[in-house]
N, C-alpha and C positions, 0 to 999 in steps of 0.2 A: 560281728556284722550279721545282719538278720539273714535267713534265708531267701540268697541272692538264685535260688532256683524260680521262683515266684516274683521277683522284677521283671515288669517291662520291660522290652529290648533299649528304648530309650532313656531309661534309668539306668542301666549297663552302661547305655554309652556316655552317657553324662557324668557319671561315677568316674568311670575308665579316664576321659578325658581331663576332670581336675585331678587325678591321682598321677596321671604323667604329666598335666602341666605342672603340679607342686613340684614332685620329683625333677623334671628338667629346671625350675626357677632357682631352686636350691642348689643344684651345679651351675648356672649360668649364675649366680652372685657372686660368685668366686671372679667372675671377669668382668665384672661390671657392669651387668647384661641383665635384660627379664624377657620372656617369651615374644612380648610384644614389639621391644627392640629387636628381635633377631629379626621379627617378619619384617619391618621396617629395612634392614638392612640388609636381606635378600630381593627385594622387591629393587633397592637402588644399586645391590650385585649386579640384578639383569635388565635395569633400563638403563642405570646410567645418573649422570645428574636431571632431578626433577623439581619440580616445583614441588613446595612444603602441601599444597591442596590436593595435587594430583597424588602424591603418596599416599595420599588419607586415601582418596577416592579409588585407588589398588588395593588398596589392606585394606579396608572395607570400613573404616572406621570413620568418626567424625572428625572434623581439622583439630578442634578441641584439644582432642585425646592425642590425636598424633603430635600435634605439639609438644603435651608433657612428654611426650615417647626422646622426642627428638631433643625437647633440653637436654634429658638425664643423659640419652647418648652423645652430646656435645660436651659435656660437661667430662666423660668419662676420654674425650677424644676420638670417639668413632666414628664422627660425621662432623661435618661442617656446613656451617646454614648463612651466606651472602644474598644481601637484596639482588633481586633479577634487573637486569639491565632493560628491560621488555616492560617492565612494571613493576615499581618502587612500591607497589604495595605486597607484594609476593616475595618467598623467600626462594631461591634455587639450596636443594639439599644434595649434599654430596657424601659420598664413603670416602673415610680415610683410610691410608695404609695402615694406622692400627684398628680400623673397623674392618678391614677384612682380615687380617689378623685373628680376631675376636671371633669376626663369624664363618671362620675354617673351625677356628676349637666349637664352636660352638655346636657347630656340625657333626664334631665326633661326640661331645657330652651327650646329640639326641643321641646316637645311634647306644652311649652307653646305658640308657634311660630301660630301653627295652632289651637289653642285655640280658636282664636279672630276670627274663618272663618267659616260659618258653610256647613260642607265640609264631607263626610262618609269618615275616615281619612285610613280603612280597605280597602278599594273598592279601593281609591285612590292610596293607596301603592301598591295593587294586578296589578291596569290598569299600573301605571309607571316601574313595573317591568316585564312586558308584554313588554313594549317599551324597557327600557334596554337591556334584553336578547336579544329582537329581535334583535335590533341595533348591538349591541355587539356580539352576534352571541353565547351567553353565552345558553347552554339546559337550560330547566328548570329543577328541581332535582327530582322533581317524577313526570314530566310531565305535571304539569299544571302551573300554577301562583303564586299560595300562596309559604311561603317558613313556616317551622316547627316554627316561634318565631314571629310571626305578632307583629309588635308596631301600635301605634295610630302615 
């Protein structure tokens, strides 16, 4: 690898970030999962059943994409997608009991991902979430960095 003393901070983090998403997509095939599924399926951990649009519009993604997100995981049994009773044009998406299944192991394969790095996994998560909001333009929720549920 070339000398990575002379990268940009943002070629670090660009690098860093497809090097743990390979690495976590490669343990999460094992369960019939890809990165984009798991956000998908934390996002209707914590609302609940939603509409197939608003999913997108959380995970930031277009309905498009979230779509093929949500066949694959229909398909593997981690969600389940009924027209809405509200509007026959909209699907309501739900987590199955084996999607959260899926996305408890999945939880433990990240935490195994940065196992192998030694890395302050706290510090880390505080600094990139410092970067997020900033970028995103997201406040922070009591004002600083941390958020109430730190993971490793």
């Amino acid at each position: 690898m070339p000398d990575m003393e002379r990268w940009p901070t943002t070629r670090l983090l660009s690098t860093a970030a497809r090097l743990v998403e390979i690495s976590w997509n490669e343990k999460l095939k094992n369960i019939g999962l890809t990165h984009a599924g798991v956000i998908a399926m934390e996002v209707l951990a914590a609302k609940g059943p939603i509409t197939q649009a608003a999913l997108a519009e959380v995970a930031r993604v277009k309905a498009q994409t979230m779509g093929t997100t949500l066949a694959r995981l229909e398909l593997h049994g981690h969600v389940s997608r009924q027209r809405s009773d509200s509007d026959r044009r909209s699907h309501v998406v739900t987590l199955t009991d084996a999607g959260s299944a899926a996305l408890a192991e999945a939880v433990r394969l990240e935490q195994d991902v940065l196992a192998l790095v030694e890395v302050d996994t706290a510090r880390l998560r505080d600094e990139l979430k410092i970067v997020v909001r900033g970028l995103a333009g997201i406040p922070a929720l009591d004002g600083s960095a941390g958020d109430a549920n730190p993971q490793p």
